[in-house]
Phi, psi and omega in degrees: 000112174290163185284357157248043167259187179284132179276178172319319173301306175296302184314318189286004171242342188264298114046269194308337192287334206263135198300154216246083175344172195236277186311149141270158186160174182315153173279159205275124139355314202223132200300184193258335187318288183312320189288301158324293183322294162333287185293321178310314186309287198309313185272334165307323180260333188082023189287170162275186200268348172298334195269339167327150163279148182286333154321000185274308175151182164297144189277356185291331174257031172247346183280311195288336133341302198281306161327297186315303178269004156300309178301307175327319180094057157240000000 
């Protein structure tokens, strides 16, 4: 766990709030944990989104995650 990512605590409150996939289909590569994480790491440094770290997840898809929900209004 890097030091900005959400601690335990946080997840257990931050978790229910968050919108419920739809498709059935193969599981996700990637935690929803990891991804949130992610976009925090990128706006916290302000790095670009190619500069995620990989422990986050692919940045296309912590980018594609931020997109989905910005347009959505979440």
């Amino acid at each position: 766990m890097g030091r900005g990512d959400l601690t335990a605590a946080q997840w257990a409150v931050l978790e229910p709030l968050l919108p419920v996939g739809k498709k059935p289909g193969r599981p996700p590569k990637w935690t929803k944990r990891q991804l949130i994480d992610g976009i925090r790491w990128r706006t916290r440094t302000g790095a670009p989104w190619r500069d995620v770290p990989v422990r986050y997840g692919e940045w296309e898809t912590v980018y594609g995650l931020f997109r989905r929900w910005q347009r959505g209004g979440i």
